[in-house]
C-alpha positions as CSV (number, residue, x, y, z in Angstrom):
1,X,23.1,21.3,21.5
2,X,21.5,17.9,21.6
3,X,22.9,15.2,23.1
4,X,24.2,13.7,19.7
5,X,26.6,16.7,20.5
6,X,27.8,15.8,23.8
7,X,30.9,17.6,23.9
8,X,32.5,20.7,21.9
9,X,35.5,21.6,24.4
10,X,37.0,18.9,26.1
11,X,39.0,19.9,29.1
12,X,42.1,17.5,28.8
13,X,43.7,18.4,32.4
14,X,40.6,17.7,34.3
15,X,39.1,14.3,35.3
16,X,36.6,12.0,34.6
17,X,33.3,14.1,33.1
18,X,34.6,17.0,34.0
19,X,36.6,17.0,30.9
20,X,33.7,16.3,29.0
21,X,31.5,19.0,31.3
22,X,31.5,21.9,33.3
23,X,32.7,21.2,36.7
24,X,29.1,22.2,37.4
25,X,27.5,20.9,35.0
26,X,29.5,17.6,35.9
27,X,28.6,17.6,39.5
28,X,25.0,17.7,38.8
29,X,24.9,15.4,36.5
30,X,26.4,12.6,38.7
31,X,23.9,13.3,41.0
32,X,21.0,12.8,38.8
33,X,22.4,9.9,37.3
34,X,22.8,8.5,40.8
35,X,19.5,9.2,41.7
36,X,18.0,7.2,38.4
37,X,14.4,8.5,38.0
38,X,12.9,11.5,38.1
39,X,14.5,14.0,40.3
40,X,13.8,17.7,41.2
41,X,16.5,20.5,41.9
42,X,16.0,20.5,45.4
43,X,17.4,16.9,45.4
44,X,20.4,17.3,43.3
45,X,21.2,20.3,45.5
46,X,21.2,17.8,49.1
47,X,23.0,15.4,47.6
48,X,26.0,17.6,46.3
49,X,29.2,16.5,48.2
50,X,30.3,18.5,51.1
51,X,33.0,20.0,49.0
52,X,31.1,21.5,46.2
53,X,29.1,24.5,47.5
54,X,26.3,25.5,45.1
55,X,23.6,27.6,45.6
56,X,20.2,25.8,45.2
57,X,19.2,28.6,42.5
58,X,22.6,27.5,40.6
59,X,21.8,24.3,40.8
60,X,18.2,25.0,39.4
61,X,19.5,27.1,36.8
62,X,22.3,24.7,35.3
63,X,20.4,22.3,35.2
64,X,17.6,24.6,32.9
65,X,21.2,24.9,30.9
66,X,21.4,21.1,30.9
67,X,17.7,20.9,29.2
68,X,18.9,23.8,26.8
69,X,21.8,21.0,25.9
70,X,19.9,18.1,25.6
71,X,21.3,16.0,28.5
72,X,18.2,16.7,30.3
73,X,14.5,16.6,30.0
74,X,11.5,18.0,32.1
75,X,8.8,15.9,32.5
76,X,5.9,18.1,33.2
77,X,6.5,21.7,32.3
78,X,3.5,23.3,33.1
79,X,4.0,22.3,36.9
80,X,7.1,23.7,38.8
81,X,9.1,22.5,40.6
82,X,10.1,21.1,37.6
83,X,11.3,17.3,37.3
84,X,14.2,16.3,35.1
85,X,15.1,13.2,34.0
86,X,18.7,12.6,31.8
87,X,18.0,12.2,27.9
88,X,20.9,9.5,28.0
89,X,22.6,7.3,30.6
90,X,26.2,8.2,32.3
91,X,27.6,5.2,29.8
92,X,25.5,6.4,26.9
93,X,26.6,9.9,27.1
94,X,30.2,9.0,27.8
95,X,30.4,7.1,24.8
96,X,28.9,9.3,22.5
97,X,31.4,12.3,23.5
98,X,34.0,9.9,23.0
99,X,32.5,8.6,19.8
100,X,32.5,12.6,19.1
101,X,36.1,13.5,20.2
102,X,37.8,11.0,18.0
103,X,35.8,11.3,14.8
104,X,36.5,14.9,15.3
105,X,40.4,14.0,15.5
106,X,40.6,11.2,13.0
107,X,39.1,14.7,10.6
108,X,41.6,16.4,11.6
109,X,44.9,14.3,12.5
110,X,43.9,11.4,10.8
111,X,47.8,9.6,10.7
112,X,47.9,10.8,14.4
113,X,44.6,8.9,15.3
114,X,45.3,6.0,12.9
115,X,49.2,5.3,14.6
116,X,47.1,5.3,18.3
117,X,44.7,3.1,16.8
118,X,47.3,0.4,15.8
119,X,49.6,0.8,18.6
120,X,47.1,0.1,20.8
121,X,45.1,-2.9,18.9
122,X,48.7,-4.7,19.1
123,X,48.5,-4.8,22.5
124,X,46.9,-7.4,24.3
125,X,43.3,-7.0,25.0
126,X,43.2,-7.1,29.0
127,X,46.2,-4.4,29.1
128,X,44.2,-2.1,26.9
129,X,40.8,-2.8,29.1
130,X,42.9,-2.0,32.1
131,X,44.6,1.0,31.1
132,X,40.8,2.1,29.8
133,X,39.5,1.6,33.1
134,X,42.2,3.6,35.1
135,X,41.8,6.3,32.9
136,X,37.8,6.0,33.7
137,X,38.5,6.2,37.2
């Protein structure tokens, strides 16, 4: 997958990217974003939250599925530990799974996705950017 294909199951009762990503592939992924440059395994796995208990060697090899994907890249490959940085930017990648998601729908529901559409450019702008937001968060 490349990262013009973001998304191909979205997980509609989980939150934030984790409905767009594996809840490990999610986790990771907000790290590396958070760290903004290049960034080796051994760093996403320290700055995992106290919650989420990966092994480094998980860590290490989802994010060798993330380059698979497209979401990352490595910079050097002949030299290991590797160093990744993300093909596209937490906003970038968000909108392009959503971009995804409802071209997909409007194919396939396209009343359904037209009605939403309407409904919600009637309303005015700040409740919609508001109700966007919460739903971010």
């Amino acid at each position: 997958m490349n990262p013009t294909e973001t998304s191909r199951i979205v997980r509609a009762h989980r939150s934030g990217l984790k409905k767009l990503l594996g809840e490990q592939e999610a986790e990771i992924m907000e790290q590396v974003w958070a760290i903004s440059g290049p960034v080796l395994a051994k760093q996403v796995h320290e700055r995992l939250p106290a919650n989420v208990s990966l092994a480094y060697s998980t860590v290490a090899c989802t994010m060798g599925r993330l380059v698979q994907k497209g979401l990352l890249q490595v910079i050097n490959g002949n030299t290991k530990p590797y160093l990744y940085l993300p093909t596209l930017s937490r906003e970038q990648f968000i909108q392009r799974a959503v971009d995804q998601l409802l071209e997909s729908l409007a194919v396939d529901f396209p009343a359904a996705v037209s009605s939403f559409v309407r409904k919600e450019s009637s309303k005015d702008a700040a409740h919609l950017v508001e109700k966007i937001a919460q739903l971010e968060d």
